[in-house]
PyMOL Python script that loads the backbone (N, CA, C, O; Angstrom):
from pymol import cmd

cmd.read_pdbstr("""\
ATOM      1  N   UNK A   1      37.215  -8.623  33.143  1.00  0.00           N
ATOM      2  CA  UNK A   1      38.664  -8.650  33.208  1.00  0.00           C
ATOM      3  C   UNK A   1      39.230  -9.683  32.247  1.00  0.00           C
ATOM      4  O   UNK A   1      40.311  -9.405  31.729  1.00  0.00           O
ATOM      5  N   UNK A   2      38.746 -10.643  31.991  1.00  0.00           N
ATOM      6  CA  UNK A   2      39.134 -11.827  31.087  1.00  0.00           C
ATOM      7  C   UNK A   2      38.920 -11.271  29.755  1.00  0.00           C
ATOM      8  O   UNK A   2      39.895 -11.561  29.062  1.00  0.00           O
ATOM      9  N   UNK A   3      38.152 -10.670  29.176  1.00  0.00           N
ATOM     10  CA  UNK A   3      38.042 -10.035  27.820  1.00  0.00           C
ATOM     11  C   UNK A   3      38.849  -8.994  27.518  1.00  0.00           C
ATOM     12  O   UNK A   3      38.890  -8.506  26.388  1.00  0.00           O
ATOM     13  N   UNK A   4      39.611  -8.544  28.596  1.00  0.00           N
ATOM     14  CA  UNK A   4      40.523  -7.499  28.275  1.00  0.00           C
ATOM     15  C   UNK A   4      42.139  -8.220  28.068  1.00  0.00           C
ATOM     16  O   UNK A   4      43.193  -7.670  27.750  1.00  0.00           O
ATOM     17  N   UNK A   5      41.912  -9.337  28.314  1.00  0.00           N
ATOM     18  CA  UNK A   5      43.170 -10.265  28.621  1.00  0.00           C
ATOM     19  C   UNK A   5      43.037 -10.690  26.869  1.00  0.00           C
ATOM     20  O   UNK A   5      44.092 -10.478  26.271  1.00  0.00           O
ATOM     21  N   UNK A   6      42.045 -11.175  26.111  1.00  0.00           N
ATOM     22  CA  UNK A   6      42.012 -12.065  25.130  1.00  0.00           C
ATOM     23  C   UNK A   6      41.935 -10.649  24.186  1.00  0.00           C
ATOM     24  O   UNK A   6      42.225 -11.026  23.051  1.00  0.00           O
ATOM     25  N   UNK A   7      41.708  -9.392  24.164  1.00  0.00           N
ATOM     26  CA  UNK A   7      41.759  -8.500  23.292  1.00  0.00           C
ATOM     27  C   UNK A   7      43.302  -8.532  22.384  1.00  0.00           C
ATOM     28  O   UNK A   7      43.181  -8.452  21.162  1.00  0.00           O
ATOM     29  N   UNK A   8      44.316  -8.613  22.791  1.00  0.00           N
ATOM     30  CA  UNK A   8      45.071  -8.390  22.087  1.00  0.00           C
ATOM     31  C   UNK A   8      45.756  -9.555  20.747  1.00  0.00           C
ATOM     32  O   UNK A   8      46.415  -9.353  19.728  1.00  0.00           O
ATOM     33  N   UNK A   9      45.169 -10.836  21.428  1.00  0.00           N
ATOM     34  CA  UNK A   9      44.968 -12.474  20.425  1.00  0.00           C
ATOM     35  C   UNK A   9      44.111 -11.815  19.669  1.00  0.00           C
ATOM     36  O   UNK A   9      44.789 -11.788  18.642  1.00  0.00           O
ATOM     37  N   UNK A  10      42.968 -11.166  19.346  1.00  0.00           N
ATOM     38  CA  UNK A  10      42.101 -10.848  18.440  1.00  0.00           C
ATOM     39  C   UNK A  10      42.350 -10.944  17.285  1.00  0.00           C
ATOM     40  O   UNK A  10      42.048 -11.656  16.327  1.00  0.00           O
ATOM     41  N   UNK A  11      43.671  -9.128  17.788  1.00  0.00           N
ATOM     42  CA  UNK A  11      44.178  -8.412  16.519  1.00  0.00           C
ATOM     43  C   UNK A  11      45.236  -9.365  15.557  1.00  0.00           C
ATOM     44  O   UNK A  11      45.130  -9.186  14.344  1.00  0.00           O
ATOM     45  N   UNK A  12      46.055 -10.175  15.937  1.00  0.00           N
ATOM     46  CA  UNK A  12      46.697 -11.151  15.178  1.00  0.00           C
ATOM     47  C   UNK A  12      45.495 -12.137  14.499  1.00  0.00           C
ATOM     48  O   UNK A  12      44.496 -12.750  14.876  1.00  0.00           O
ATOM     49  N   UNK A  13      46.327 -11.860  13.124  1.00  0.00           N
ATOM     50  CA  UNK A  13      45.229 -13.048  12.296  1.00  0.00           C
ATOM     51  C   UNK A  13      46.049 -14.554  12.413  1.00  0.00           C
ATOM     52  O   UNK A  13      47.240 -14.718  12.678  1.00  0.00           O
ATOM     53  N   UNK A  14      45.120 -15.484  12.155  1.00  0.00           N
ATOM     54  CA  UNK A  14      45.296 -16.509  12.452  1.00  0.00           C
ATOM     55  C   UNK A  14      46.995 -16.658  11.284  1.00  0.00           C
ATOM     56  O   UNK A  14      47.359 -15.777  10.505  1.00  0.00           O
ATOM     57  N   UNK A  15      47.604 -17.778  11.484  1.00  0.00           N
ATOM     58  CA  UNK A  15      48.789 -18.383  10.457  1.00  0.00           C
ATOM     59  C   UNK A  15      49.785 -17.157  10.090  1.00  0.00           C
ATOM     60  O   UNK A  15      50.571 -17.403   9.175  1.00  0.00           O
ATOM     61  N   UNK A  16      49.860 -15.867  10.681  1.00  0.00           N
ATOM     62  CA  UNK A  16      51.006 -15.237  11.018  1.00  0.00           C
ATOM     63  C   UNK A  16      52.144 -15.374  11.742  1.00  0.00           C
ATOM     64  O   UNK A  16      52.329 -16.034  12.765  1.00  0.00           O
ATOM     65  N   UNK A  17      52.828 -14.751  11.175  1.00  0.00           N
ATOM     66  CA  UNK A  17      54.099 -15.007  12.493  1.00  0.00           C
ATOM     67  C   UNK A  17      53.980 -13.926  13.811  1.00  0.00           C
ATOM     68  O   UNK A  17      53.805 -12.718  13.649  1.00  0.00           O
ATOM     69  N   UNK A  18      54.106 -14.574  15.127  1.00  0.00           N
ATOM     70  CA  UNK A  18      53.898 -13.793  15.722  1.00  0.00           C
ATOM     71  C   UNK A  18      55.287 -13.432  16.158  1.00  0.00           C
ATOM     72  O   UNK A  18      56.272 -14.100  15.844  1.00  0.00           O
ATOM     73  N   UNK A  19      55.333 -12.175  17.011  1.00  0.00           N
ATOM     74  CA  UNK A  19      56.992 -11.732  17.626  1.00  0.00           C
ATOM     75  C   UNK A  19      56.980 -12.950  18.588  1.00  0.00           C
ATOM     76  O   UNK A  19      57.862 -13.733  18.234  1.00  0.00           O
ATOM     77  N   UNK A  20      56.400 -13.332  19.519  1.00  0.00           N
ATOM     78  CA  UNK A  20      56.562 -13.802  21.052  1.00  0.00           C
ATOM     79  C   UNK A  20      57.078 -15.210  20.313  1.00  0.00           C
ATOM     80  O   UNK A  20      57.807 -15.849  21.072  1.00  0.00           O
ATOM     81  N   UNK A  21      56.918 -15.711  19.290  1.00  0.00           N
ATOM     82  CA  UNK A  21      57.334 -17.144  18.572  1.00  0.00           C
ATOM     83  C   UNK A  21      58.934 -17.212  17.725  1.00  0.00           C
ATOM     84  O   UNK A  21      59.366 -18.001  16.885  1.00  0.00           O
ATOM     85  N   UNK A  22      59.437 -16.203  18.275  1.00  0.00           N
ATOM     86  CA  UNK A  22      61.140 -16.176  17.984  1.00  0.00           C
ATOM     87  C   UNK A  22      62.074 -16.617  18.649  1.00  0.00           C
ATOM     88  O   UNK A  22      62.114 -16.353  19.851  1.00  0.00           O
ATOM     89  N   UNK A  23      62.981 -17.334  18.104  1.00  0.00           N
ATOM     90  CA  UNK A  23      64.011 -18.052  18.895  1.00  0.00           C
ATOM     91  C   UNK A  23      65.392 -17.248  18.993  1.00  0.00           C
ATOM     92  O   UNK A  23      65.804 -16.533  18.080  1.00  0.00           O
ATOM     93  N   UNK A  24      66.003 -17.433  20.106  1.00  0.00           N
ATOM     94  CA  UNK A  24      67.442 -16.306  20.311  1.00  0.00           C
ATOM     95  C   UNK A  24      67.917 -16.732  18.924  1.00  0.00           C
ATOM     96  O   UNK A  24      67.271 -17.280  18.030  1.00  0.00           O
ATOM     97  N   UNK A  25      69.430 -16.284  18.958  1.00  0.00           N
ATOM     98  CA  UNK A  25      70.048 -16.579  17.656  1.00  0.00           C
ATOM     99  C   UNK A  25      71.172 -17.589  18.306  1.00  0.00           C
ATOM    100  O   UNK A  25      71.841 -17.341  19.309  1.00  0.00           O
ATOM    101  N   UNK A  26      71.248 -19.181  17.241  1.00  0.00           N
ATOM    102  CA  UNK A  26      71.997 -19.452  17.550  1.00  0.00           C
ATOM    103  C   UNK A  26      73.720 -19.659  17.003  1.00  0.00           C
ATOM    104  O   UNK A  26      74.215 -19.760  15.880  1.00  0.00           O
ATOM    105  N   UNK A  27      74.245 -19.659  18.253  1.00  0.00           N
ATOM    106  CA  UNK A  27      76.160 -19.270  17.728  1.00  0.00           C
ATOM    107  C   UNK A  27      76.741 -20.163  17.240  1.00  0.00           C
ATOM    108  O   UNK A  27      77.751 -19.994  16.556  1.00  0.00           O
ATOM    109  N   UNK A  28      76.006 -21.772  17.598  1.00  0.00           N
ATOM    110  CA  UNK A  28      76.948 -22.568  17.028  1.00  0.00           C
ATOM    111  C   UNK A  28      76.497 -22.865  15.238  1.00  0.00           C
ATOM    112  O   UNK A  28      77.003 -23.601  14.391  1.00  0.00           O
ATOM    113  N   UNK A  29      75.685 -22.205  15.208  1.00  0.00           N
ATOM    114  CA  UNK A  29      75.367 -22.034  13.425  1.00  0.00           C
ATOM    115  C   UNK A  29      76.144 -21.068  12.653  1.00  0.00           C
ATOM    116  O   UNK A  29      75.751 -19.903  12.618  1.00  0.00           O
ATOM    117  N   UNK A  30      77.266 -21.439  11.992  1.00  0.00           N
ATOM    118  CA  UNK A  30      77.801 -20.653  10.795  1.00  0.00           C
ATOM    119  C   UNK A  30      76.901 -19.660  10.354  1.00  0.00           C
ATOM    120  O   UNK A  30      76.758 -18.501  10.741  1.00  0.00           O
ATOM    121  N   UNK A  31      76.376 -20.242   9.565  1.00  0.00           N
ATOM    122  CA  UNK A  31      75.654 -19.341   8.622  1.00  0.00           C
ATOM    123  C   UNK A  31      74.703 -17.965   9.688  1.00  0.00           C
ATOM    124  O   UNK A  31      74.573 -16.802   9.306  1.00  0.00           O
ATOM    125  N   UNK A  32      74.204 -18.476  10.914  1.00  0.00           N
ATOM    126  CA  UNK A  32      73.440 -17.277  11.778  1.00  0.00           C
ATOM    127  C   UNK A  32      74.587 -16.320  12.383  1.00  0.00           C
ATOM    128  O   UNK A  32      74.336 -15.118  12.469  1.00  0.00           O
ATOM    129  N   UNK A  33      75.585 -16.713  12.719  1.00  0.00           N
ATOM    130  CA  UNK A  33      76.515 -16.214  13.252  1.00  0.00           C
ATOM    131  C   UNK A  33      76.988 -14.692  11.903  1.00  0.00           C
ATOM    132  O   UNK A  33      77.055 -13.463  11.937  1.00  0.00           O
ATOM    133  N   UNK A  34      77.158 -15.565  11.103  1.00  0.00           N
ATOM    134  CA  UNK A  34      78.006 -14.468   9.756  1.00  0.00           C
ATOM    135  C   UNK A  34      77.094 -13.625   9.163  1.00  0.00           C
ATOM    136  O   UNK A  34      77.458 -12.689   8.452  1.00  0.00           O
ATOM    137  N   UNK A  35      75.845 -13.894   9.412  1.00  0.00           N
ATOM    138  CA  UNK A  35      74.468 -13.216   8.732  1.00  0.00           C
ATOM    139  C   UNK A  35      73.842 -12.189   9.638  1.00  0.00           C
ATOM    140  O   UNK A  35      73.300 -11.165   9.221  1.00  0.00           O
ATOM    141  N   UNK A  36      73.942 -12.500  10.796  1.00  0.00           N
ATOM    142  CA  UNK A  36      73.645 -11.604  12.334  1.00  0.00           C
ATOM    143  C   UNK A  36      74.621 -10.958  12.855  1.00  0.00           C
ATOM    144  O   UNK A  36      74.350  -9.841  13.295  1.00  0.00           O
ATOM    145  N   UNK A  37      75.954 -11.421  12.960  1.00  0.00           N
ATOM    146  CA  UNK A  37      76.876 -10.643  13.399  1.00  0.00           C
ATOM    147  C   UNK A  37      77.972 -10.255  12.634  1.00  0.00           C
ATOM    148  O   UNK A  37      78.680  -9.328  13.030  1.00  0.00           O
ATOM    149  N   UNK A  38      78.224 -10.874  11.527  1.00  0.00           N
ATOM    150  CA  UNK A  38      79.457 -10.224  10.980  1.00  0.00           C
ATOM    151  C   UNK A  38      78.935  -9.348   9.811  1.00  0.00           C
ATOM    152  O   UNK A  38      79.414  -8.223   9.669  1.00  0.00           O
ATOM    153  N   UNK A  39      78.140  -9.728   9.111  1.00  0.00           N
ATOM    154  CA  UNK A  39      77.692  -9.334   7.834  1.00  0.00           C
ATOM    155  C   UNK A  39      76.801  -7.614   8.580  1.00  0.00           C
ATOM    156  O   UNK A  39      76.459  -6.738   7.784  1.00  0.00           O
ATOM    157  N   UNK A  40      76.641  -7.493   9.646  1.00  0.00           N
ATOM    158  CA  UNK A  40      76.302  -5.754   9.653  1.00  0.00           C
ATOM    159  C   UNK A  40      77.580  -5.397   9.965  1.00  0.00           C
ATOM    160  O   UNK A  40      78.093  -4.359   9.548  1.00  0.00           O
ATOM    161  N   UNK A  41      78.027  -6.040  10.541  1.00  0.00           N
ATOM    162  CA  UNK A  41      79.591  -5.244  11.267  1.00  0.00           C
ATOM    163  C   UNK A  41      80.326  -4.577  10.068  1.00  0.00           C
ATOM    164  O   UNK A  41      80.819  -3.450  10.008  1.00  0.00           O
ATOM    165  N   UNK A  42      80.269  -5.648   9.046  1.00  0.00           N
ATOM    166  CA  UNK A  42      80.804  -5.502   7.544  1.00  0.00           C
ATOM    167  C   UNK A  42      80.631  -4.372   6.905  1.00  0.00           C
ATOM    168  O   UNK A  42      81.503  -3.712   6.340  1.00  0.00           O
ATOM    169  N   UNK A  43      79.431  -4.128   6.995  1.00  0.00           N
ATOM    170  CA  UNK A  43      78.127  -3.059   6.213  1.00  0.00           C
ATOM    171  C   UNK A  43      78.452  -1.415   6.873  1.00  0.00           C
ATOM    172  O   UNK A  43      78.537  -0.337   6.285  1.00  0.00           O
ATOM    173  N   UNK A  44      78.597  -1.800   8.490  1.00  0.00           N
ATOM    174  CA  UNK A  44      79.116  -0.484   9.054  1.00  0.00           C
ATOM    175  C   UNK A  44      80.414   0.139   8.927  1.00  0.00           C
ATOM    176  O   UNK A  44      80.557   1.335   9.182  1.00  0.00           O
ATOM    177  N   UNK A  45      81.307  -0.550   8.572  1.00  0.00           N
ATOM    178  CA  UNK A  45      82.446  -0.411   8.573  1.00  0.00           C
ATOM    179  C   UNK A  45      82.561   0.192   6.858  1.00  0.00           C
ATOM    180  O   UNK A  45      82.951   1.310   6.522  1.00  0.00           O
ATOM    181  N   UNK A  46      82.119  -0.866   6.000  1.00  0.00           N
ATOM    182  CA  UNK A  46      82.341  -0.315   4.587  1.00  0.00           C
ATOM    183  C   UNK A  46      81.485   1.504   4.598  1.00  0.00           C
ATOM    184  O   UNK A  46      82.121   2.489   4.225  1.00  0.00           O
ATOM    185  N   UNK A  47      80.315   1.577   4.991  1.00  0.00           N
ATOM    186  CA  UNK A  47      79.552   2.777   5.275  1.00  0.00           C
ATOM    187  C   UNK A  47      80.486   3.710   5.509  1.00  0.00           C
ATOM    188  O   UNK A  47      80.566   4.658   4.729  1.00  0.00           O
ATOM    189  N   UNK A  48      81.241   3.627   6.470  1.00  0.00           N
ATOM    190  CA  UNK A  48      82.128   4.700   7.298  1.00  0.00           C
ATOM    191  C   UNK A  48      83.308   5.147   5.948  1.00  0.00           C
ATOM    192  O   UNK A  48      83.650   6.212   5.433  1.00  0.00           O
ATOM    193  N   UNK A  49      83.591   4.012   5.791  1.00  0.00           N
ATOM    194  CA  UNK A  49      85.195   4.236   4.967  1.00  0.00           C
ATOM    195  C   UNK A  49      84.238   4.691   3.473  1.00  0.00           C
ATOM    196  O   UNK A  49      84.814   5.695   3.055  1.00  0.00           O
ATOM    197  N   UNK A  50      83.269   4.433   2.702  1.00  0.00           N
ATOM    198  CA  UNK A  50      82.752   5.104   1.767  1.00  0.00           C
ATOM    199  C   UNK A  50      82.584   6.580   2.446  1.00  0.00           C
ATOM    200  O   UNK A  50      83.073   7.494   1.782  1.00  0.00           O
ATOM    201  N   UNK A  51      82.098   6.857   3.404  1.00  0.00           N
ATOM    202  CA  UNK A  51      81.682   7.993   3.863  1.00  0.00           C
ATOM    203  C   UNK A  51      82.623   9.170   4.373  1.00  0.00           C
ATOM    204  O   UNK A  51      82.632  10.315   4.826  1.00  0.00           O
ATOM    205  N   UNK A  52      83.344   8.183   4.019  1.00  0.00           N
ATOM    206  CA  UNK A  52      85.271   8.944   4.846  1.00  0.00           C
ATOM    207  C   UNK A  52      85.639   9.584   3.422  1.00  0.00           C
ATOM    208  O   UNK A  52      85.751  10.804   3.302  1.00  0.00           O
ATOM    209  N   UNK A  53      85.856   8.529   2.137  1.00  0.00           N
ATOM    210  CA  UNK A  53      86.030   8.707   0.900  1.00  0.00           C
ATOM    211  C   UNK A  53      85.124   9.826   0.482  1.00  0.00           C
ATOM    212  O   UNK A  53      85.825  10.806   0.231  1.00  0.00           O
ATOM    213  N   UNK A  54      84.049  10.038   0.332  1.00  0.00           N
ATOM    214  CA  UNK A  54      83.096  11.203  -0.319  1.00  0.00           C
ATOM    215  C   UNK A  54      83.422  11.968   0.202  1.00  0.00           C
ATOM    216  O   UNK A  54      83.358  12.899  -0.601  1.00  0.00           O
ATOM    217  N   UNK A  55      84.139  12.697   1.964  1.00  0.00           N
ATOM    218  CA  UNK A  55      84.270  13.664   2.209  1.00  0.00           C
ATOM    219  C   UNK A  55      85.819  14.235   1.572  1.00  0.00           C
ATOM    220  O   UNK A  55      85.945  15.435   1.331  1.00  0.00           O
ATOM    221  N   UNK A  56      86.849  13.363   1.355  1.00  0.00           N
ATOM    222  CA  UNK A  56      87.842  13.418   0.564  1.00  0.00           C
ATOM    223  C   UNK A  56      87.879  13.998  -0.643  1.00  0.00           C
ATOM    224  O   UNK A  56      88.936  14.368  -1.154  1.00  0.00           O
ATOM    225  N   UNK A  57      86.632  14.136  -1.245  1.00  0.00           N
ATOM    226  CA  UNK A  57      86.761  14.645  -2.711  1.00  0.00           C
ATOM    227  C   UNK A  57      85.867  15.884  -2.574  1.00  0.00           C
ATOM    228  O   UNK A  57      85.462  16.441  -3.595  1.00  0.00           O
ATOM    229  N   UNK A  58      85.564  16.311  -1.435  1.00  0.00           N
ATOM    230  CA  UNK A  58      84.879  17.358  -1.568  1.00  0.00           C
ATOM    231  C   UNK A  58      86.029  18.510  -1.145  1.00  0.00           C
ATOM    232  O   UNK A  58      85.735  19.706  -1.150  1.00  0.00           O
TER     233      UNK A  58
END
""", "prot")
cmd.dss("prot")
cmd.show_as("cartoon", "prot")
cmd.util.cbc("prot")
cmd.orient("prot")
């Protein structure tokens, strides 16, 4: 039962990043705030209105 526990440490090589070693995002940081939350919001919005535009000329 213990070797089935340590199987999955195996597959990670050593000095990777692992997922379980991520920190939330934090809000009182400018720069995480505008890079995580505004900057897709941005991206979706321009998407739509380009995508609004191409159907306009068809």
């Amino acid at each position: 039962m213990n070797i089935l526990y340590k199987l999955p440490f195996l597959q990670l090589p050593m000095g990777t990043p692992n997922p379980d070693d991520n920190k939330p995002l934090d809000t009182s940081d400018p720069f995480e705030v505008i890079v995580f939350m505004v900057l897709p919001v941005v991206v979706i919005i321009l998407y739509f209105l380009w995508k609004k535009q191409k159907n306009k000329k068809k």
